[in-house]
N, C-alpha and C positions, 0 to 999 in steps of 0.2 A: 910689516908692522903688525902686534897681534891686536887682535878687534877691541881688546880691553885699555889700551895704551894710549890712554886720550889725551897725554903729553905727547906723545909725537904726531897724536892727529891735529891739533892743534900746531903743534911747530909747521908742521907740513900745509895746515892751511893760512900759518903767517908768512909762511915762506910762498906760495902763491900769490897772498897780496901784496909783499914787496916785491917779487921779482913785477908783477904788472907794475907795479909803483915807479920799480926802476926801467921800465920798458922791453923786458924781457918777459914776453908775451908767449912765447915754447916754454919754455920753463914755468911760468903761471898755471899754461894749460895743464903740463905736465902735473903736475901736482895737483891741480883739480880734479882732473881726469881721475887720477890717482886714489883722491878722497872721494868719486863719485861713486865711483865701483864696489869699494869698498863700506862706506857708511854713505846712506842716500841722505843728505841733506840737504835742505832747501838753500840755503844760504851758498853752499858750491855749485849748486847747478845755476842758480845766479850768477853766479859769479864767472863761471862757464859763459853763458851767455855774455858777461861783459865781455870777456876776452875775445872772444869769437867774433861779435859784433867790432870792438877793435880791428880783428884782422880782415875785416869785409867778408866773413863764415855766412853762409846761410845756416848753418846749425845756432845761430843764436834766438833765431826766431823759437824753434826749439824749446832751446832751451829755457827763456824767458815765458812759456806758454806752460812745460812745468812748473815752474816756480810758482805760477801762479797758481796753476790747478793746485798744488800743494799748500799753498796759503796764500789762501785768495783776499787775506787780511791786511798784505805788506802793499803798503803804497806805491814803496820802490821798484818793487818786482813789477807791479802793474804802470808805471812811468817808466822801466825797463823796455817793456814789451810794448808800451806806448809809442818811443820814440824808434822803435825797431819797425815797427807797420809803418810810422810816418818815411821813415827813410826807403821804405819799400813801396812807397805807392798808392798805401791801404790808410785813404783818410779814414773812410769810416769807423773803422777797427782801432785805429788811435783815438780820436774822438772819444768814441764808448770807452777804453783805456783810460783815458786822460779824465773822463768823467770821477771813473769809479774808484783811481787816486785821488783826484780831491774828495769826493765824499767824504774819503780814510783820514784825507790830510788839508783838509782846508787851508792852510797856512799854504801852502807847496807854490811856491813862485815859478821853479820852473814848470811845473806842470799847468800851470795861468798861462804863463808866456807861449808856451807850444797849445794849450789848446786856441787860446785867439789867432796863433798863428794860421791853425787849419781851419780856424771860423772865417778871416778875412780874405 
């Protein structure tokens, strides 16, 4: 696809979110992967990172740890990589995570719920 053709990068990164939607998790990757190479976005490398963290990848830790460095603003990507340490081990690093999404999103219930989680 040529770099200007932001209708099929767009078809290509809807068609990533429905194939994960519908459970086709190769094919998601596929297409992320795809968009990652190509146009560095924050939003596929996230989304990289979900897929990955679905398939039990340690590349998700990764990937959720750019996302962040690239926009250290989005709540999700840092409750992304929140719940990505806690599944790994790494209370402390979720914690601080979990912190600095609420900060962003005080409303954020899951990120309430998992940090008391690793408080109690």
């Amino acid at each position: 696809m040529p770099r200007g053709d932001s209708l099929g990068r767009e078809a290509t990164f809807y068609l990533g979110l429905a194939s994960y939607a519908h459970g086709d998790l190769a094919k998601a990757e596929s297409a992320f992967t795809y968009l990652a190479s190509q146009f560095p976005l924050t939003e596929v490398r996230n989304n990289l990172g979900v897929v990955a963290a679905r398939r039990g990848e340690k590349t998700a830790l990764e990937d959720f740890q750019n996302a962040v460095q690239a926009d250290p603003n989005d709540p999700d990507y840092r409750f992304n990589l929140a719940l990505t340490y806690f599944r790994a081990g790494d209370l402390a690093s979720a914690s601080r995570q979990l912190r600095e999404a609420l900060n962003l999103q005080p409303s954020d219930s899951q990120a309430k719920s998992l940090l008391d989680t690793i408080s109690t």
